[in-house]
BANU-556380 format. One record per residue (C-alpha): x, y, z. Coordinates in steps of 0.25 Angstrom, whole numbers, plus 5000, padded with zeros to 4 digits. Example, Ala and Ser with C-alpha at 12.3 -4.5 7.8 and 13.67 -1.06 7.14 Angstrom:
<pts>
504949825031 505549965029 
</pts>
This chain:
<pts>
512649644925 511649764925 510449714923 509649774910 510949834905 511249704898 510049704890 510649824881 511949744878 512749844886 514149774888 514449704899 515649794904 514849894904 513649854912 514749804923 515049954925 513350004924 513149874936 514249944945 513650064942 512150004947 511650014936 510849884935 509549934926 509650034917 508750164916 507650174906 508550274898 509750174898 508750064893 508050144884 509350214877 510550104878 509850014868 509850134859 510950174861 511650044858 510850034845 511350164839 510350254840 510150394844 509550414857 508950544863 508750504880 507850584888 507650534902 507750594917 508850644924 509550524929 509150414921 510450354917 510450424902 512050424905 511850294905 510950274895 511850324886 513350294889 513150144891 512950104877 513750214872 515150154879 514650024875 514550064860 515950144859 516550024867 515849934856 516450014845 517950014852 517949864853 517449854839 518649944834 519549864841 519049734834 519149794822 517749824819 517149914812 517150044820 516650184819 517950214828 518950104820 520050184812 519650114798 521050064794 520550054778 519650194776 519050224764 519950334760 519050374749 518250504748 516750484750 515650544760 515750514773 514750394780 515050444791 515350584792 513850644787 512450664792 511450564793 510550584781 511850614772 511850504762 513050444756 513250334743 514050224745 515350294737 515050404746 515050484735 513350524735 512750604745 511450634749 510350684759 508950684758 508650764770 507850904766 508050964780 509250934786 510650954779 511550814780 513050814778 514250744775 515750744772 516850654766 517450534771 518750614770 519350744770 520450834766 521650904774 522550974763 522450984747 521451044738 520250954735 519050954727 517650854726 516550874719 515050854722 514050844711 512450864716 511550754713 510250804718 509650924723 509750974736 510451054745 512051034748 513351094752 514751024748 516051064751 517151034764 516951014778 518050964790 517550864799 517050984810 515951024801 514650994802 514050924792 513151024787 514351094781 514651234780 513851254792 515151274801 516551314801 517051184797 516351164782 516251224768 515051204760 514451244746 512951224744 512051214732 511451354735 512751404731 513251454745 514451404751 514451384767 515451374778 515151404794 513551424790 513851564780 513351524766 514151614756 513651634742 514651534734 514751484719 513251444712 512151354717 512151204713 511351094711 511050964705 512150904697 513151014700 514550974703 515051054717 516551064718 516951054733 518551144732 519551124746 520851184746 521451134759 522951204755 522251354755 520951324764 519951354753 518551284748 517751294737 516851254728 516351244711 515251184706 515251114691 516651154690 516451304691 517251354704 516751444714 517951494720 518451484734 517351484746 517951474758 519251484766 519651354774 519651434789 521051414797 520651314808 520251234797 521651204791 522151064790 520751014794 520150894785 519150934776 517850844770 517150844758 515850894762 514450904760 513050944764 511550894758 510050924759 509250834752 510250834741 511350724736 512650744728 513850664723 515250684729 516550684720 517850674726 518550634714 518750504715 517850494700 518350624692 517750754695 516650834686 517350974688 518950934693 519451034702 520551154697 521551224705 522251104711 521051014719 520950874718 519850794721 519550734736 519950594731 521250634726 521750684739 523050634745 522950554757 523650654766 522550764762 521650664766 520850634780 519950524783 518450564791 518450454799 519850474808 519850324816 520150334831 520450194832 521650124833 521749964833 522949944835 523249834844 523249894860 522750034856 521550114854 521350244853 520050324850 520650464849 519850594851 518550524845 517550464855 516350374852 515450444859 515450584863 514350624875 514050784878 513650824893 513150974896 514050974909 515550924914 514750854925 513850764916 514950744906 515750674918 514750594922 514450544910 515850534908 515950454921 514850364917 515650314904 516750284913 515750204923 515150134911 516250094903 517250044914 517149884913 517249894898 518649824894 519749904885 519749974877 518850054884 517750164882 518550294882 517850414888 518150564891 517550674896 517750814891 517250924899 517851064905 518751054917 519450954912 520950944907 520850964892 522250894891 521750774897 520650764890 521250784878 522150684882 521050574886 520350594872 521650564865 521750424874 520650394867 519050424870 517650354867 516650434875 516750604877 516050654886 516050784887 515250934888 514951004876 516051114877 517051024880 516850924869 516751034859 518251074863 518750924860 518050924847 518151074841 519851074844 519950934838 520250844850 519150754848 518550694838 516950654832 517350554822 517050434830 515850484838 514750374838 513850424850 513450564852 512950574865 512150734870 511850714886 511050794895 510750864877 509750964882 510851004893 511751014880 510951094873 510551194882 511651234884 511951274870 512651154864 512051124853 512851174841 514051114849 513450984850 512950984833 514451024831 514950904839 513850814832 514250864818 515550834820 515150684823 515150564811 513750514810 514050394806 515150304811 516250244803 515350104805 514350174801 513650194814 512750334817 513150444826 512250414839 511650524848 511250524860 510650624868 510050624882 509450704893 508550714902 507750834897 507950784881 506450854878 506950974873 506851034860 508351054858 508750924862 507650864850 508150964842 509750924842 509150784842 508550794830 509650834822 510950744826 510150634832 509550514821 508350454824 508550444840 507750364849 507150454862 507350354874 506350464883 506050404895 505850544902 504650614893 504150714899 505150784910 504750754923 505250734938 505750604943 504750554953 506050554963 506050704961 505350784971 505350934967 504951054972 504851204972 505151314982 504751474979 505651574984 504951704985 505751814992 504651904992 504051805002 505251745009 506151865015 507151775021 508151805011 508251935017 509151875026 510051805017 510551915009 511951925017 512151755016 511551715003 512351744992 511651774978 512151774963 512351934964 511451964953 510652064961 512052114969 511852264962 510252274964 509852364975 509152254983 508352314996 507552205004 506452315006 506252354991 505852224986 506252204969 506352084960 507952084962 507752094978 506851964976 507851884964 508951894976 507951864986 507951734979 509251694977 509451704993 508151624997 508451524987 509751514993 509251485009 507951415001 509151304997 509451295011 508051265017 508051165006 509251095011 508951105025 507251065024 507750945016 509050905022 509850905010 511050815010 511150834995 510550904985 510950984969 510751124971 510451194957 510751354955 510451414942 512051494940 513351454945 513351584955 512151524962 512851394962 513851454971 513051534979 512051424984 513551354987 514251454995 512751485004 512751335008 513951345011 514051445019 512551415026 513451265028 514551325034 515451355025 516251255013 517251195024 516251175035 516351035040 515050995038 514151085028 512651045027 512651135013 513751075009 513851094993 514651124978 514451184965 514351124951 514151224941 515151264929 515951374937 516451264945 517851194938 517551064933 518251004946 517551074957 516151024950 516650874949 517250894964 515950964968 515150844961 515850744967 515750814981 514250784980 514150664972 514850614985 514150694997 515250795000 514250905000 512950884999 512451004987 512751024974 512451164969 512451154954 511851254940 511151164930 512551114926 512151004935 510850984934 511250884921 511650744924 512550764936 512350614941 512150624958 511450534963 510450544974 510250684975 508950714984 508950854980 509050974971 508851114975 508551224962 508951354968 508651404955 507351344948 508051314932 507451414921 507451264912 506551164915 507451044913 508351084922 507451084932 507550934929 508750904927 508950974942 507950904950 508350774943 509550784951 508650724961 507950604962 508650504952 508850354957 507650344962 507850444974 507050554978 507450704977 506850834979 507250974971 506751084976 506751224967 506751354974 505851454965 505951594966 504651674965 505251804961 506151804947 507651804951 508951884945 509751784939 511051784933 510751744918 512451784910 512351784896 513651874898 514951814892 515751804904 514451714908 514151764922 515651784927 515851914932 514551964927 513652054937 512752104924 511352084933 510552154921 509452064913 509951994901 508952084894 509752194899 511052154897 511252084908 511551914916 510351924923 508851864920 507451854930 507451714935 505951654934 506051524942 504151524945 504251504928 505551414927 504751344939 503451354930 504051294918 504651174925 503151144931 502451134917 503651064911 503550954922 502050964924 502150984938 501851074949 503351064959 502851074971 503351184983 504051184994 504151315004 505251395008 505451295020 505651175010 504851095017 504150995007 502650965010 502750815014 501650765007 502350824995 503150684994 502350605004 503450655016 504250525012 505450575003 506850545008 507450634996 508750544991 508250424995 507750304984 506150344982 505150284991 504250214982 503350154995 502150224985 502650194970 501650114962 502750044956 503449994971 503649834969 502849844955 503549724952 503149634964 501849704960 501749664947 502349554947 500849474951 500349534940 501449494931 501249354935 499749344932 499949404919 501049304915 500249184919 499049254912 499949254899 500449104901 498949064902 498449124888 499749074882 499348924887 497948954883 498249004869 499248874868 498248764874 497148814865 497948834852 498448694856 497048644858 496548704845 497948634839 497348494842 495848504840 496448534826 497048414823 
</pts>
């Protein structure tokens, strides 16, 4: 089997598919986090690039959801079994509620302690047609709001479109508007919750006295199931739902909650699993749900489910991928066969969710990948809608559990989010302080027009992104636009002398916009002899979002495999597109973040194998494309500053250069023009994509090297324990 892996319980199956994978140890991240993982915890997972957090994080994963399958199908108790005799009676929900939201026994008496953060919960069923009435009566001060929400809303309700409240400050709220509404209330008062589901109306009364109608029902919420509701900070109240006899009976035709009929009612827990004998289905309702920032990540993870969970017997883990490109019909269609796992990108996922074609009711991991990824690129209310919309608890009475991974998790966003929907997580941070990999050789080249004039002659072959096409550039007057698109061209034939000097057989290319992308394409290809020449030494492909969905997974797979021998990429790459054995990276543009710079040159230098990323910096501040227009760049020649209206900003890559030195602590050393590495920069002896030489690593052999030393200590040990023995038996007999 594979080695260590047996240690964490992992099953059998499973570790059959990791050993044909060559996996025979696991990673620090993997040993460090599985165990975790498997426990039930919350884990946040900060390790480099490379480091097998897909891993880390997938394998006890499948194996809990399989667990959970197998335990439905033996009829145990499941947060995914369909529970064949429900408690059909009205009471809070266990399971549908925030963590520090009490609940009695009866379920009857709430209550939340927390002075800072407000905690929520809904009913254990809910209402589709008929006019209904419960009654809550506050039993210690606080702050709270009551009233109905639909299984959308967030808990803190009335704080979205989905959600009705009334508060004891006298306001009622809906989609975050507090409106002036009826009378304060406190201690002791009784709070009348009112739905009329016939003409889509709520409202409320307090001690028996009727505040008149509050809110229209909106249209799209028609038909929609509707939940007693309820909101608390450091406060506690007593539900009614008329199963004892009401203080203040409603008029005008309401009836109680626990009167209702059983066709008006819904239960909160909607079982996906059947038992019948030969089938299983797990509808639209996965176990796990896992978000990527990009397609291309979100495959391979995808990929690596299907890798990890082959051997497994049936019924198998289920698992989809939702991402653009893809046929919405057949996805559609592949969720319906049943699904375990989602993995998917944030837009993508937020379709099948909003229009109703998946469901969270099952959801027992939460997984956020490559979070700071996420997160900057705006996803964060999307991602606390999704997490809102998951049960904490599971019908078994197991917690949510989050996981969230990165290889830059030090970020004050990432804490941030983590601090509000994680609970108590453990850090597994095996990377500390960001650095680069000792396999990593990186260095810096300066472009400076003003000193190099060679880009004179390149002005009819290299092609630029057009952003300086109606400046009035003359060689002899020299200007800040004259050198910006100086720039562009050197760093072009820069690339070049890169790929000659170092006989690049393979290497990432990174550009800062798409445009660049397929400029940098079309001028190898054309130095090359063209896209259908024979035999192209700059042979290459795109990846970035312009490109349909199938040219980038044929363009991946064409240098997976050596078909062409550069991939030229935008950042959307630069995030855990698993190639292995790169030797080299090339930044044409130095990144204005400083974790992309190393997430970029961690491309390079994983498995143990040298690489070297070389950054072309430009001396002089260079126009560059920067749309905040709504078409987003497409058809847009507005080269005005953004101050000025414009798409276009000053490109400082000396500071974004400067700022990555004193995050790393380093000073990258420099290359010239030529590209010619100093040999006693790296000793003269690096062969870049082959395993490291360790010839002068302390560590070569250190355990033929320790192993003396090992020895002496041991036989040191076994002669004070036979020391200590003789004499306490010595000591024994002279006693007696």
């Amino acid at each position: 089997m594979a080695g260590h892996f047996t240690e964490f319980g992992i099953l059998p199956e499973i570790l059959q598919a990791i050993e044909e994978m060559g996996w025979h140890l696991p990673t620090d991240v993997q040993a460090e986090a599985i165990p975790l993982i498997l426990g039930g915890g919350d884990v946040l997972m900060a390790a480099e690039t490379g480091s097998g957090k897909t891993g880390a994080f997938c394998l006890p994963v499948i194996q809990v959801v399989y667990e959970t399958i197998q335990d439905a199908l033996s009829g145990k108790k499941s947060g995914k079994v369909l529970i064949e005799n429900e408690d059909k009676s009205w009471k809070m929900s266990v399971y549908d509620r925030d963590s520090a939201f009490a609940i009695s026994q009866d379920g009857l008496l709430c209550q939340s302690r927390d002075q800072a953060v407000w905690q929520g919960g809904r009913s254990s069923l809910a209402v589709i047609k008929g006019k209904f009435y419960y009654e809550v009566t506050i039993t210690d001060e606080g702050l709270c709001r009551v009233g109905w929400s639909t299984k959308d809303a967030t808990l803190n309700l009335g704080t979205d479109r989905y959600g009705f409240g009334f508060g004891g400050t006298g306001k009622s709220s809906f989609n975050r508007n507090f409106d002036t509404y009826g009378e304060p209330f406190g201690l002791h008062d009784v709070i009348g919750c009112y739905i009329n589901l016939e003409d889509g109306t709520v409202k409320w009364s307090k001690n028996g006295v009727d505040f008149g109608e509050a809110y229209d029902i909106p249209v799209q919420l028609d038909g929609i199931p509707f939940y007693a509701a309820v909101v608390l900070k450091n406060a506690e109240l007593q539900f009614n739902f008329g199963a004892t006899p009401f203080k203040f009976p409603p008029k005008g035709g309401y009836i109680g909650l626990y009167s209702a009929r059983p066709q008006c009612v819904t239960s909160s827990t909607t079982g996906t699993i059947s038992r019948t004998p030969g089938k299983f289905t797990n509808k639209c309702s996965p176990s796990a749900i896992i978000l990527e920032p990009s397609r291309e990540l979100a495959q391979q993870t995808h990929n690596n489910i299907s890798q990890f969970k082959k051997y497994l017997p049936s019924p198998n883990v289920k698992e989809v991928v939702l991402i653009g490109g893809e046929s919405v019909k057949n996805q559609i269609r592949l969720l319906q066969d049943g699904v375990d796992v989602v993995t998917g990108t944030p837009g993508k996922f937020d379709d099948f969710v909003s229009t109703g074609k998946m469901s969270l009711d099952q959801v027992r991991f939460f997984i956020l990948d490559e979070a700071d990824g996420l997160l900057s690129m705006g996803n964060r209310d999307l991602i606390m809608r999704i997490y809102n919309k998951i049960p904490k608890f599971s019908s078994d009475g197991k917690r949510l559990q989050m996981i969230v991974c990165s290889a830059t998790l030090h970020s004050f966003e990432v804490k941030k989010l983590a601090e509000k929907i994680m609970h108590f997580p453990t850090w597994v941070d095996l990377k500390g302080r960001d650095s680069v990999p000792e396999t990593v050789h990186h260095v810096v080249c300066h472009v400076n027009p003003r000193k190099d004039y060679t880009w004179k002659g390149l002005r009819q072959k290299v092609k630029t992104d057009g952003i300086h096409s109606r400046d009035k550039l003359n060689p002899s007057h020299t200007s800040p636009e004259l050198f910006s698109e100086a720039t562009k061209m050197l760093k072009a034939e820069y690339l070049v002398k890169a790929i000659k000097e170092h006989k690049m057989d393979q290497a990432i290319i990174f550009c800062r916009t798409k445009l660049d992308c397929d400029n940098i394409e079309n001028y190898l290809l054309t130095i090359g002899g063209g896209a259908r020449a024979m035999v192209n030494e700059f042979s290459c492909v795109c990846l970035h979002s312009d490109r349909s969905v199938q040219e980038r997974r044929e363009n991946l797979k064409k240098f997976k495999e050596g078909e062409v021998r550069f991939l030229i990429c935008t950042d959307v790459a630069a995030r855990g597109i698993d190639v292995r054995g790169i030797p080299f990276v090339v930044n044409v543009t130095f990144p204005d973040d400083k974790q992309n710079y190393i997430h970029r040159i961690g491309r390079v230098g994983r498995a143990d194998r040298m690489g070297l990323a070389i950054s072309l910096i430009s001396d002089v501040h260079e126009k560059v494309w920067y749309h905040k227009c709504p078409s987003r760049g497409k058809n847009c020649n507005n080269a005005n500053l953004v101050e000025r209206g414009g798409c276009a900003i000053w490109y400082e890559e000396l500071q974004y250069l400067s700022d990555v030195e004193e995050h790393l602590d380093v000073t990258i050393p420099k290359c010239g023009p030529d590209m010619v590495i100093a040999q006693n920069e790296f000793d003269g002896k690096v062969v870049y994509g082959a395993k490291r030489n360790k010839s002068g690593c302390v560590f070569e052999n250190h355990v033929l090297e320790l192993e003396p030393s090992v020895a002496e200590l041991a036989k040191l040990e076994y002669q004070a324990q036979t020391s200590f023995l003789k004499l306490k038996r010595k000591k024994w007999t002279n006693l007696n």
